[in-house]
BASE-822440 format. One record per residue (C-alpha): residue in one letter; x, y, z. Coordinates in nm, 3 decimals, m for minus. Layout:
% residues N
  fiza        x        y        z
     A        X        Y        Z
...
% end
This chain:
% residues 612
  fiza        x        y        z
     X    1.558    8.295    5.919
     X    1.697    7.993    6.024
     X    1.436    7.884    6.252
     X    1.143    7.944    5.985
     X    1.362    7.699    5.739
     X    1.321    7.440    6.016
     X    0.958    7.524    6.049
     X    0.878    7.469    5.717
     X    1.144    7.191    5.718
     X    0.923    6.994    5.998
     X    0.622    7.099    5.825
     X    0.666    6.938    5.500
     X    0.766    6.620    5.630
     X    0.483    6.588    5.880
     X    0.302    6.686    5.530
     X    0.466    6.396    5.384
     X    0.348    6.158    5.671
     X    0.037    6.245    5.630
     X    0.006    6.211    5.321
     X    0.134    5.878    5.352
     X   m0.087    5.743    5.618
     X   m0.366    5.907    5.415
     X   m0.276    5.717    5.117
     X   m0.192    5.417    5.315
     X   m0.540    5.449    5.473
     X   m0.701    5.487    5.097
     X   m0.511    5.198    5.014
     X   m0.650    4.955    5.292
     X   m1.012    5.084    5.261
     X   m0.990    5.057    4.865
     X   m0.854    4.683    4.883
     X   m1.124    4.614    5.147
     X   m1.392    4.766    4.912
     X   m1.222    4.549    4.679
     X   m1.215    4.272    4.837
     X   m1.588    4.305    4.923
     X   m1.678    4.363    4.589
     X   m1.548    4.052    4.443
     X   m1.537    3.816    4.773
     X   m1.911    3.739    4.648
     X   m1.794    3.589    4.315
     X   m1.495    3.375    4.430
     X   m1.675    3.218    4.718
     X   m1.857    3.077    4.401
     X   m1.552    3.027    4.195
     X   m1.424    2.834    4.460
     X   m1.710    2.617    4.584
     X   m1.746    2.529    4.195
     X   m1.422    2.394    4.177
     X   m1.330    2.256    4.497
     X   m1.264    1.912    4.399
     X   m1.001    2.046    4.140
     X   m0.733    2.139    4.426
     X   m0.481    2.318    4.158
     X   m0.732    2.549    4.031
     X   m0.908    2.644    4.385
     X   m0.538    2.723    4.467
     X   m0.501    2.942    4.132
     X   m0.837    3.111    4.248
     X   m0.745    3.197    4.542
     X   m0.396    3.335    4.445
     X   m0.590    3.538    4.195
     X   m0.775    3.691    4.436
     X   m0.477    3.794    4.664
     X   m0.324    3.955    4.298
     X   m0.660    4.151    4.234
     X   m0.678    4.255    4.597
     X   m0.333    4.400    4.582
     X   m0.309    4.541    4.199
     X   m0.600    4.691    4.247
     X   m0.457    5.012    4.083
     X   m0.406    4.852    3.725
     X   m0.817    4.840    3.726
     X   m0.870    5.200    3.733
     X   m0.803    5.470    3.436
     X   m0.470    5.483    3.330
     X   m0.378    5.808    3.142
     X   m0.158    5.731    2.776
     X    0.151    5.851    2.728
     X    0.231    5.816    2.386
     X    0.666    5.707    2.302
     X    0.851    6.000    2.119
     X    0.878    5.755    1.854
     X    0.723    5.827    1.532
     X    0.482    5.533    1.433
     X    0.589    5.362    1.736
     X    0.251    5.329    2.010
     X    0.346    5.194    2.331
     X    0.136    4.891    2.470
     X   m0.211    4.938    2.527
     X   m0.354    4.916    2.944
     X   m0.529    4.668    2.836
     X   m0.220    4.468    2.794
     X   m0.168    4.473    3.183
     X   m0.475    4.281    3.210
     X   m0.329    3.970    3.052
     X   m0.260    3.809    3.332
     X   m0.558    3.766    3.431
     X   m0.662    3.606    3.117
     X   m0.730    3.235    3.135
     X   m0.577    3.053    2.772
     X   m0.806    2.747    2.700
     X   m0.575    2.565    2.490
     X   m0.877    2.310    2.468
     X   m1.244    2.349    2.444
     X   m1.468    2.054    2.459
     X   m1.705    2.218    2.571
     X   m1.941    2.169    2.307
     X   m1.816    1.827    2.228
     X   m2.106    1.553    2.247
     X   m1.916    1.214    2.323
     X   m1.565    1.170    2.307
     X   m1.329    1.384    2.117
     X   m1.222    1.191    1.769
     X   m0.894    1.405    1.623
     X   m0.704    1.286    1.246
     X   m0.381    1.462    1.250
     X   m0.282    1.440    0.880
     X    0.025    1.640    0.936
     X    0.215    1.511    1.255
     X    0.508    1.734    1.322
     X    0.642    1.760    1.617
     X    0.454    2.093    1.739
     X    0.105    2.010    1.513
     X    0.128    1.643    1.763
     X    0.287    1.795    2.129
     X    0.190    2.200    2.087
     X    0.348    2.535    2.025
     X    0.455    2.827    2.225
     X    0.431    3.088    1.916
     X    0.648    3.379    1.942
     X    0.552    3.727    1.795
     X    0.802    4.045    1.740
     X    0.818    4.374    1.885
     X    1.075    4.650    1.863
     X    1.286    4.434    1.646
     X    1.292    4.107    1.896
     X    1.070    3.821    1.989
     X    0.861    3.821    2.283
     X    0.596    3.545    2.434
     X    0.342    3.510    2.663
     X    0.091    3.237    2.821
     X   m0.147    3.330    2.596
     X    0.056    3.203    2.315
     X    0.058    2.847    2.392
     X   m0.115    2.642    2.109
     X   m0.250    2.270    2.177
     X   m0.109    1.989    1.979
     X   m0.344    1.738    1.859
     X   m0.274    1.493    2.161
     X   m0.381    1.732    2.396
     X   m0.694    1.828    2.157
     X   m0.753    1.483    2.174
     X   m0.730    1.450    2.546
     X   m1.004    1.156    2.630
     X   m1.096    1.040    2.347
     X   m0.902    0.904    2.034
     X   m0.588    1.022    1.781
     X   m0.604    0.878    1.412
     X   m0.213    0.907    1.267
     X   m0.080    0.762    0.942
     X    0.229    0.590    1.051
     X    0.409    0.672    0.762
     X    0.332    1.008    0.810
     X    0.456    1.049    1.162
     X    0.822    0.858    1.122
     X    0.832    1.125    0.804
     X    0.834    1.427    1.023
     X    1.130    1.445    1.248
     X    1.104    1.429    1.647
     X    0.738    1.317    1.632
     X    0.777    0.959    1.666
     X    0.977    0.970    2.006
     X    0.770    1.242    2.127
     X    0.462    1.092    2.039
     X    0.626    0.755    2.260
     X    0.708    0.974    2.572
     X    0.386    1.157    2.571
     X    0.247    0.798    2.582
     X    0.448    0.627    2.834
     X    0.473    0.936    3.069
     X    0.099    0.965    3.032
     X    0.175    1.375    2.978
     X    0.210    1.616    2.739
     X    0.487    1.879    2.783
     X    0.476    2.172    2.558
     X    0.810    2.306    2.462
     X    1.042    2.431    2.161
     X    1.239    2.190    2.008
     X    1.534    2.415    2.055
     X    1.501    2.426    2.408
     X    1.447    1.999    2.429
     X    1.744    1.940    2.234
     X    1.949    2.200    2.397
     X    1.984    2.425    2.064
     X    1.861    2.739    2.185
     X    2.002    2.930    2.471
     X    1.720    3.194    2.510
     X    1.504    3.183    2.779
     X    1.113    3.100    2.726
     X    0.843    2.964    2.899
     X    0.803    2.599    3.047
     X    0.427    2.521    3.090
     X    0.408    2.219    3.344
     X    0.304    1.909    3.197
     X   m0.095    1.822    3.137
     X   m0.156    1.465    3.191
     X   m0.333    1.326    2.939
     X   m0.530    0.993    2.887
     X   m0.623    0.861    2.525
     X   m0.598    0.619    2.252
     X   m0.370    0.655    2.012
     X   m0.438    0.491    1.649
     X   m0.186    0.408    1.417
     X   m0.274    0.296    1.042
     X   m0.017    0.143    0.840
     X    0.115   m0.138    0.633
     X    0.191   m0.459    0.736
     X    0.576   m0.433    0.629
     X    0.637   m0.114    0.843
     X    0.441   m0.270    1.144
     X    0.651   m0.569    1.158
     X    0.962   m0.312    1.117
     X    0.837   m0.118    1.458
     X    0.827   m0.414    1.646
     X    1.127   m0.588    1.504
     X    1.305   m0.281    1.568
     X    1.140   m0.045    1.821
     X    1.166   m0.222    2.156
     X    0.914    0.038    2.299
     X    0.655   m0.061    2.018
     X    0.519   m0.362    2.097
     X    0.530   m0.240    2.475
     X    0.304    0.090    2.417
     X    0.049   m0.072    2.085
     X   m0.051   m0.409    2.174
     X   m0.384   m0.457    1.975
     X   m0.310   m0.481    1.623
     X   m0.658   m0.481    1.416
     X   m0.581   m0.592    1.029
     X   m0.805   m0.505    0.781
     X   m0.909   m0.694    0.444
     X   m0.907   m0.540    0.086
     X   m1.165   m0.806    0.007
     X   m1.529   m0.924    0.095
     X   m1.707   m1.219    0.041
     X   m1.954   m1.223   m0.249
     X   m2.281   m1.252    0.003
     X   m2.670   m1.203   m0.075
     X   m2.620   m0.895    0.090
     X   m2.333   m0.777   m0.052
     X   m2.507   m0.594   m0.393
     X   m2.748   m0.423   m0.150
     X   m2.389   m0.281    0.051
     X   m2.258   m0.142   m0.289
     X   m2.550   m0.005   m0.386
     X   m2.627    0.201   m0.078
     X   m2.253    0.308   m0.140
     X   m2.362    0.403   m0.465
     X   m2.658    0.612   m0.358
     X   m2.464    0.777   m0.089
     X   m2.190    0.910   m0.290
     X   m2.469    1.005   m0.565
     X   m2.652    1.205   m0.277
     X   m2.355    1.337   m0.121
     X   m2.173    1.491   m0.424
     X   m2.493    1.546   m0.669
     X   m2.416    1.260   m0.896
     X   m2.682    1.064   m1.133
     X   m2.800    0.781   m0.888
     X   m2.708    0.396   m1.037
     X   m2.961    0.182   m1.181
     X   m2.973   m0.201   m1.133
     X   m2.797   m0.242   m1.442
     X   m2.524   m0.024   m1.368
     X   m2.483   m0.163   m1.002
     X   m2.426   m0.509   m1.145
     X   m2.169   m0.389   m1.334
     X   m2.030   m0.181   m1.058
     X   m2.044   m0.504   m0.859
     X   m1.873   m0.705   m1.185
     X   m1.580   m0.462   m1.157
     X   m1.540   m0.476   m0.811
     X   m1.504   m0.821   m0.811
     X   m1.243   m0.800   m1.097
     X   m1.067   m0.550   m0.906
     X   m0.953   m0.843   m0.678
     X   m0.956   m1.115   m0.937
     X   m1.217   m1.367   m0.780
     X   m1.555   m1.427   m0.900
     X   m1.657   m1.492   m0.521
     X   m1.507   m1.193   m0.346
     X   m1.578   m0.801   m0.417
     X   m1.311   m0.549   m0.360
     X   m1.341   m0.274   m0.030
     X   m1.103   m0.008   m0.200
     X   m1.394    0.260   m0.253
     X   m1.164    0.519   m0.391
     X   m1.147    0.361   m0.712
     X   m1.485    0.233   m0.718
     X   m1.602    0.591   m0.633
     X   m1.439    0.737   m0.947
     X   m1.574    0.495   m1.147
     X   m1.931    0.612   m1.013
     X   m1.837    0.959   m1.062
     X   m1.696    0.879   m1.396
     X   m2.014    0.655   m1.524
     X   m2.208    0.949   m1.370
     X   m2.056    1.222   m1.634
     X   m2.082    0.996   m1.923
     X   m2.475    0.952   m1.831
     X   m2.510    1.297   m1.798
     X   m2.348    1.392   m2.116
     X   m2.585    1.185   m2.341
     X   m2.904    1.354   m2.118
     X   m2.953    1.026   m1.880
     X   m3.148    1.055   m1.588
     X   m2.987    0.740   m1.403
     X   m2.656    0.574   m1.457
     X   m2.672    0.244   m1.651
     X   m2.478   m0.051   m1.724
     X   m2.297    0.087   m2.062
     X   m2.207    0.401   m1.898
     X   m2.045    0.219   m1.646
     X   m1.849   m0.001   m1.898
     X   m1.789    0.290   m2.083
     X   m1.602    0.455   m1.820
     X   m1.400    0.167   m1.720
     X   m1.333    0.150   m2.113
     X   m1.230    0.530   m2.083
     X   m0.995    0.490   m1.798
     X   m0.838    0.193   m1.938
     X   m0.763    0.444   m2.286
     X   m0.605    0.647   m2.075
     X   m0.324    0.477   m1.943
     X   m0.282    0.156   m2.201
     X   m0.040    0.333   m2.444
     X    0.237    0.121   m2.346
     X    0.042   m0.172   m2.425
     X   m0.138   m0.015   m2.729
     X    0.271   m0.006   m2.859
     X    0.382   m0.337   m2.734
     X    0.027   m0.483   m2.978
     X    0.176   m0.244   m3.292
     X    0.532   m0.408   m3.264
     X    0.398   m0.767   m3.276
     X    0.135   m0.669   m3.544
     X    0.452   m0.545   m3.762
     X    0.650   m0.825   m3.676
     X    0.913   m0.604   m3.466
     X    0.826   m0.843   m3.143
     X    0.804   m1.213   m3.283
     X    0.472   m1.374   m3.189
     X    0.348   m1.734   m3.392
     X   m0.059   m1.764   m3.290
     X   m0.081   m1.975   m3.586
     X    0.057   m2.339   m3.682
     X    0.297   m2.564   m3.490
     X    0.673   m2.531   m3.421
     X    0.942   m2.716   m3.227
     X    1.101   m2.634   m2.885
     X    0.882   m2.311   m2.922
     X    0.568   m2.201   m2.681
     X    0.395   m1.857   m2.585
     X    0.457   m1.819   m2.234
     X    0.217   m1.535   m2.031
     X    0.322   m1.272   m1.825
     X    0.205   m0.949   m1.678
     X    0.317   m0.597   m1.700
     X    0.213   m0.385   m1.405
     X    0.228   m0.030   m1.446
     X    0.129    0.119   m1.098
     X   m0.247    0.224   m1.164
     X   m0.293   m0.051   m1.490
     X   m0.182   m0.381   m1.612
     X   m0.170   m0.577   m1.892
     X   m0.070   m0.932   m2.008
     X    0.145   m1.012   m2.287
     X    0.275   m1.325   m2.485
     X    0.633   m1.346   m2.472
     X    0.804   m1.637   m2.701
     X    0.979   m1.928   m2.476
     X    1.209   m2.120   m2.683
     X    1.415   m2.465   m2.569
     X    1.725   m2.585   m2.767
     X    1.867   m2.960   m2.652
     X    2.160   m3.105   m2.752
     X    2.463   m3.345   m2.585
     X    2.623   m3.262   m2.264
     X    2.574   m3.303   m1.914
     X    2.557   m2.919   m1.791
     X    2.169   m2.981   m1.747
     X    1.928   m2.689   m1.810
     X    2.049   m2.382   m1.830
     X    1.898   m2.097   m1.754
     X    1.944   m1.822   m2.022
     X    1.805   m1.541   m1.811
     X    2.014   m1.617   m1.530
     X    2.306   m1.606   m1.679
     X    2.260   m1.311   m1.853
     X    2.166   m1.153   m1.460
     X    1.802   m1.084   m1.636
     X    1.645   m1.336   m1.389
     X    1.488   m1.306   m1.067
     X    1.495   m1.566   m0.761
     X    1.154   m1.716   m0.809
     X    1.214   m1.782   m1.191
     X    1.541   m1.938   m1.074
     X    1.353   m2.149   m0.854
     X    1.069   m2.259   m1.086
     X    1.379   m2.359   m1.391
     X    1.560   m2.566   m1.064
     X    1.230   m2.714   m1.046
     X    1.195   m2.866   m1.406
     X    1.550   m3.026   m1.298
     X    1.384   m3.195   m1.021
     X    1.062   m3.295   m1.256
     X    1.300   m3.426   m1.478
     X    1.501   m3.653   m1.265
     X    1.208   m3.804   m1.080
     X    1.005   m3.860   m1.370
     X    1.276   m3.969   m1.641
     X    1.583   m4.104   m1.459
     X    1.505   m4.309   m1.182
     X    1.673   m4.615   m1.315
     X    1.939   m4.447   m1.528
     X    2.112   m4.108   m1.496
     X    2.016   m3.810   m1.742
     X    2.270   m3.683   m1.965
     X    2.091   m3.385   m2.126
     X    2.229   m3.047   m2.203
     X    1.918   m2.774   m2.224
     X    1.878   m2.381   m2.274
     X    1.582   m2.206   m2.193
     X    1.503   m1.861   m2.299
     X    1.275   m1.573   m2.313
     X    1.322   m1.437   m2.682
     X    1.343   m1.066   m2.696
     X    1.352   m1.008   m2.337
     X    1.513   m0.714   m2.213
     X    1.413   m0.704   m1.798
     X    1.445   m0.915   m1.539
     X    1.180   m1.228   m1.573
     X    1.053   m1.310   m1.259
     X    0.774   m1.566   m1.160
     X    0.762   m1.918   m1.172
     X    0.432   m1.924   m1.412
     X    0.585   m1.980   m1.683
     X    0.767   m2.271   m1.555
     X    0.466   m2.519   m1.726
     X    0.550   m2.343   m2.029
     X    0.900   m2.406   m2.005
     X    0.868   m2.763   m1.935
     X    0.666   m2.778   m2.259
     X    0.899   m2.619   m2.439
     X    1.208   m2.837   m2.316
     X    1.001   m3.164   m2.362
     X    0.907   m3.046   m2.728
     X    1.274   m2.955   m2.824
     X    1.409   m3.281   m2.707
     X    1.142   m3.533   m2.881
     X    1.089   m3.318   m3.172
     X    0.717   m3.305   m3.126
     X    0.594   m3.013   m3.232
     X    0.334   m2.730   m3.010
     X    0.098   m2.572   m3.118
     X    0.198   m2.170   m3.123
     X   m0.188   m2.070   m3.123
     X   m0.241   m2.220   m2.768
     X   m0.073   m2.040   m2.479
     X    0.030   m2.175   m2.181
     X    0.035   m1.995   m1.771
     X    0.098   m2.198   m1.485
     X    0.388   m2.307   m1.197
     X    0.447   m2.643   m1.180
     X    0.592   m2.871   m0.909
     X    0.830   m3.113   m0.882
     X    0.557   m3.371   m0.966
     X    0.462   m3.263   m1.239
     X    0.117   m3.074   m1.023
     X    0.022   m2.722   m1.202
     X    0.034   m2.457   m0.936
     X   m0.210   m2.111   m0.947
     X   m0.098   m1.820   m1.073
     X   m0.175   m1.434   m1.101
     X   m0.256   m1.192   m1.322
     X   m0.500   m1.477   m1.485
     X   m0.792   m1.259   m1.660
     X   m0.516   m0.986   m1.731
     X   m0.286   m1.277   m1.896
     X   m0.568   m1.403   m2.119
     X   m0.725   m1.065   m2.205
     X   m0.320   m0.998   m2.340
     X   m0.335   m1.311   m2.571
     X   m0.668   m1.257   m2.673
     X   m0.591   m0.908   m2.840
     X   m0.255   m1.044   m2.986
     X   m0.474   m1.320   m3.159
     X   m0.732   m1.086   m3.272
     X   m0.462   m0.863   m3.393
     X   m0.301   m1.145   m3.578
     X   m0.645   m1.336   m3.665
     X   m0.854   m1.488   m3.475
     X   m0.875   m1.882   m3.642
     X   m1.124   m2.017   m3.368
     X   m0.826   m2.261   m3.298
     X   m0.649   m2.011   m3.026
     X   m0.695   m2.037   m2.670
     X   m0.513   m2.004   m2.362
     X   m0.405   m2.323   m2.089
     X   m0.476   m2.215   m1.747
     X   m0.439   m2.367   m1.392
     X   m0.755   m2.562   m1.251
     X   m0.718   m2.354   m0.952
     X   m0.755   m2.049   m1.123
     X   m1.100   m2.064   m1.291
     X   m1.243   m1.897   m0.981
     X   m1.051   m1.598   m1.050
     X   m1.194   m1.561   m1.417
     X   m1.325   m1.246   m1.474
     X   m1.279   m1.156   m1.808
     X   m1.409   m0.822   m2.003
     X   m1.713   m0.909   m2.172
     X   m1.540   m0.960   m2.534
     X   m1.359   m1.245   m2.440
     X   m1.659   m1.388   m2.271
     X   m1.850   m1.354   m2.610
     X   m1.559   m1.527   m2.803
     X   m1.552   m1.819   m2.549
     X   m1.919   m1.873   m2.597
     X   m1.884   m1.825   m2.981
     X   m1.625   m2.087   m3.004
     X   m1.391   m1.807   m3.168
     X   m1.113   m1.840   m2.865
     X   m1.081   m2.124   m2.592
     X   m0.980   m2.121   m2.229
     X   m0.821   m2.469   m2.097
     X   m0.819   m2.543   m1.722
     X   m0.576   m2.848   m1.630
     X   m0.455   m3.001   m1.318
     X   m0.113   m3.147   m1.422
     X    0.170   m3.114   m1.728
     X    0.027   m3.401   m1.894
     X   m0.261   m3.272   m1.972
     X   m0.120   m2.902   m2.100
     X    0.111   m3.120   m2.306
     X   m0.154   m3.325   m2.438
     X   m0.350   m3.007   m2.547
     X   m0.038   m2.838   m2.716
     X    0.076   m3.144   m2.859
     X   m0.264   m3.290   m2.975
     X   m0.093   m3.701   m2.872
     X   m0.194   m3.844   m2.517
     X    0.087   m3.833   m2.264
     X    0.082   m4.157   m2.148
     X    0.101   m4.312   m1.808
     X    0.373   m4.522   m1.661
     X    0.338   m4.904   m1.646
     X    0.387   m5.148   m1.417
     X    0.712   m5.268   m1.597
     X    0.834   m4.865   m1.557
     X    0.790   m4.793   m1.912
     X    0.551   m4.597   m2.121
     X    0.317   m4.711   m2.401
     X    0.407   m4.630   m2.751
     X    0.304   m4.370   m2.924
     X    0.272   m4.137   m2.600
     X    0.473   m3.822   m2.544
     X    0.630   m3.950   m2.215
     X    0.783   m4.266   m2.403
     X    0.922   m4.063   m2.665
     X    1.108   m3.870   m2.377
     X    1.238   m4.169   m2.228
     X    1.334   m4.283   m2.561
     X    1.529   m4.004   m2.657
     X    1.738   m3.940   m2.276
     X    1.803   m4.315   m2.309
     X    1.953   m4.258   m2.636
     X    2.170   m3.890   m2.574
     X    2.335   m4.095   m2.268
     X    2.403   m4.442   m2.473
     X    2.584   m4.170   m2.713
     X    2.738   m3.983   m2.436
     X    2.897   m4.326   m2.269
     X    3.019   m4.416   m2.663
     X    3.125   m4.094   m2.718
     X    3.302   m4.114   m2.330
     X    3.469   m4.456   m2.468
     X    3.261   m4.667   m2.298
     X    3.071   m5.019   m2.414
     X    2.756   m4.987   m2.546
     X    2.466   m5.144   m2.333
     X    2.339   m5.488   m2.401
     X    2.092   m5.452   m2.196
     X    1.823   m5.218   m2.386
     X    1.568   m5.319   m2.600
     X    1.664   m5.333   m2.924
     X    1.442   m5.024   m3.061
     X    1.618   m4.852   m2.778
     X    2.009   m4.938   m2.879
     X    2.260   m4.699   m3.057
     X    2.579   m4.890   m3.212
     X    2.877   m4.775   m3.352
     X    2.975   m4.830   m3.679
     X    3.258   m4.698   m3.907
     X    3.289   m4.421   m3.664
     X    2.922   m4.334   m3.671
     X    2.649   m4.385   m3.442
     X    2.333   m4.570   m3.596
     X    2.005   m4.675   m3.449
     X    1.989   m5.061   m3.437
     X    1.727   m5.218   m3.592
% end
């Protein structure tokens, strides 16, 4: 018994040998058949991409993997988990790795690839390995690694909005290595900043080669490369672009193909020539110059879509002129209400506006109210008051912390008119407050420093302005009226206070002479100028806005440094001569012997008199 045990012993394992030579022998001869089988394909896999070294070597260690898996390719039987609702993974999934995961496919591409990315986080810009779960944890793969827009972009060009990209965290220093490294890496955040202790994949880095647009303001541009020391190293052409064309012979032929593109594009009523040269009037408004048309076609394209609906509603075939006016009408209903209000309160008498007769130390000043999408120009009342002192002008608004630097600097400037104009041979004693009545915010501008002036000069001679004429304009220290903004806006705002109060044909507005070629007034006022019913005044210098307001001549200066009688400018030197003869009396000094008589103030009794 014992020696048939070892029989059969012996003869199961030379079974056993057998068996494993036999399938050792099935194994060669299937991986040769193999190898046969596929040698044919890549030889041309190989020849077709010899000049790529890394992917020949890829090939050919595919090959070797084929060769010796062979066994995945044939039928697998399923055995299904003793899981309800639980399948195992498919065979299919053991095939995976041969699977090739274009992350990028240009394929079809004619030209250069041209990406936006209008969302630039970090893994929309650099990529994504995505994550999916199974049996309650997370599991990746190859397969799931995503391109980022730089990669998508590879060779040709990526559009960002700067303000976009410094928005979304991580993207702006990633977007700077990928640059200078010239390489994208893909990998989770967590795994860059050292967050995440599970293991994932690390795709080597694909070198990549493109141009990389940034659009942006001016202000944050100047930040970068104040601040970024990599900025100006890694962006060195900088490409501004205007707002603003010139008014050329070919410029109405630009808008309207605009026009008619838009109208083809999204089914709109095509423009007439009417309605294009008042598309072409509001564009040039839009930028305030009667030489210059505006390139911000986003507005200017809802005003064609706008015109458009307003044509179609009354059964129009083509867009005209009055639709077009009609829609900018329509927009500008729907966001004046402020403006509608500020008009009621100075109709009722609630904000205190004279467009009518003549007053003292009193002058409408201009300004302009910018809401965002609209603006609007108002009259605001600028009142002077002079009496004895030597504090000089003082700034009301300033004191009260309601004034900004530049209306600092324009009041500082009357100081400086002052004193170079009046007191060159003797020092100014004058005490002055200047004021914006019923002003509640912070003034700022110097355009109203004109206006000021006026209103100072008026208060201390006692000449009265006139209240219907309005006055806009910076001034220098000689006496020079500076341009201004907000112009048509400014004038449009006086305008409908005047025709809310009455129109007398006497009102009008005083403007600088630089500004006329920024006149671009709504089509009302443009009838009432014609009509005589409201006046526009362009001047060059103060004497000539006083002369208007004041209705006497200004006066130049003589040889013997005086001013003819009768002007405006000798009653000013009149008066300062007189308020500092009083203030040296007052101060216990002599009086001077050494002014004219008509100029002289005496004491007598204890009161001051003007000499005869």
């Amino acid at each position: 018994e014992k020696e048939v045990h070892e029989r059969v012993h012996r003869f199961v394992q030379q079974v056993r040998v057998i068996r494993e030579e036999v399938n050792r022998k099935l194994d060669e001869l299937n991986r040769r058949v193999v190898r046969y089988a596929s040698e044919d394909a890549f030889e041309r896999l190989q020849e077709k991409y010899q000049d790529l070294p890394h992917v020949a070597e890829y090939i050919a260690s595919l090959q070797q993997n084929i060769v010796a898996n062979f066994a995945d390719f044939l039928p697998q039987p399923e055995t299904p988990l003793p899981f309800t609702g639980i399948d195992a993974a498919p065979a299919q999934a053991l095939m995976t790795r041969y699977a090739v995961n274009v992350v990028v496919d240009n394929s079809g591409a004619q030209g250069a690839p041209w990406v936006e990315e209008v969302n630039p986080t970090y893994n929309n810009l650099i990529g994504r390995i995505e994550k999916r779960g199974r049996f309650g944890t997370l599991f990746t793969h190859f397969t799931f690694i995503k391109a980022g827009s730089l990669l998508q972009a590879n060779g040709g060009y990526l559009l960002l909005n700067i303000v976009d990209l410094l928005r979304n965290p991580f993207s702006w220093e990633a977007l700077k290595r990928a640059i200078k490294n010239r390489e994208v890496k893909i990998e989770d955040i967590g795994d860059l900043y050292g967050i995440s202790a599970t293991t994932v994949l690390k795709p080597d880095p694909i070198p990549v080669r493109l141009r990389v647009i940034l659009m942006g303001s001016p202000l944050i541009y100047h930040l970068l490369r104040t601040f970024d020391e990599d900025f100006a190293k890694l962006f060195k052409v900088k490409v501004d672009f205007d707002l603003e064309q010139e008014w050329t012979d070919e410029a109405p032929l630009q808008y309207g193909r605009f026009a008619a593109w838009l109208c083809r594009k999204e089914g709109l009523l095509h423009l007439d020539r009417t309605a294009v040269a008042a598309l072409l009037e509001q564009a040039a408004r839009m930028v305030g110059h009667q030489k210059k048309l505006s390139l911000q076609f986003s507005p200017i394209a809802d005003l064609i879509r706008e015109a458009s609906h307003w044509a179609h509603k009354e059964g129009k075939a083509t867009v005209s002129c009055s639709d077009v006016r009609r829609a900018v009408k329509e927009q500008t209903y729907r966001s004046n209400l402020y403006e509608e209000k500020i008009q009621e309160w100075i109709a009722e008498g609630t904000l205190m506006i004279d467009v009518g007769g003549t007053a003292v130390g009193q002058v409408n000043g201009l300004s302009v109210i910018d809401l965002g999408d609209f603006s609007f120009g108002r009259p605001s009342r600028i009142t002077a008051r002079v009496f004895m002192g030597q504090t000089g002008i003082v700034n009301i608004e300033r004191e009260a912390k309601l004034s900004g630097k530049t209306h600092n600097k324009g009041v500082l400037i009357l100081s400086g008119y002052l004193g170079g104009r009046y007191g060159r041979e003797d020092p100014i004693s004058l005490s002055a407050t200047l004021c914006f009545e019923q002003s509640y915010v912070e003034v700022e501008g110097d355009s109203a420093s004109a206006a000021e002036l006026a209103a100072l000069l008026s208060a201390l001679t006692e000449i009265p302005l006139r209240q219907g004429i309005a006055l806009t304009g910076s001034m220098n220290q000689r006496g020079e009226i500076q341009p201004i903004g907000g112009v048509n806006e400014k004038i449009e705002g006086f305008y409908d206070t005047c025709k809310i109060l009455g129109l007398t044909g006497e009102q009008g507005v005083v403007i600088p002479q630089q500004n006329v070629k920024h006149l671009m007034l709504k089509e009302e006022v443009v009838d009432a100028v014609a009509a005589g019913r409201f006046h526009i005044y362009a001047v060059s210098n103060v004497d000539e806005a006083i002369e208007i307001l004041t209705g006497q001549p200004a006066g130049t200066l003589q040889p013997d440094g005086t001013y003819p009688e009768g002007t405006i400018n000798a009653a000013v030197m009149k008066r300062l001569q007189e308020m500092e003869e009083r203030m040296r009396i007052v101060a216990g000094g002599e009086p001077r012997t050494d002014l004219p008589p008509s100029r002289l103030l005496v004491e007598t009794n204890g009161e001051l008199k003007r000499s005869l």
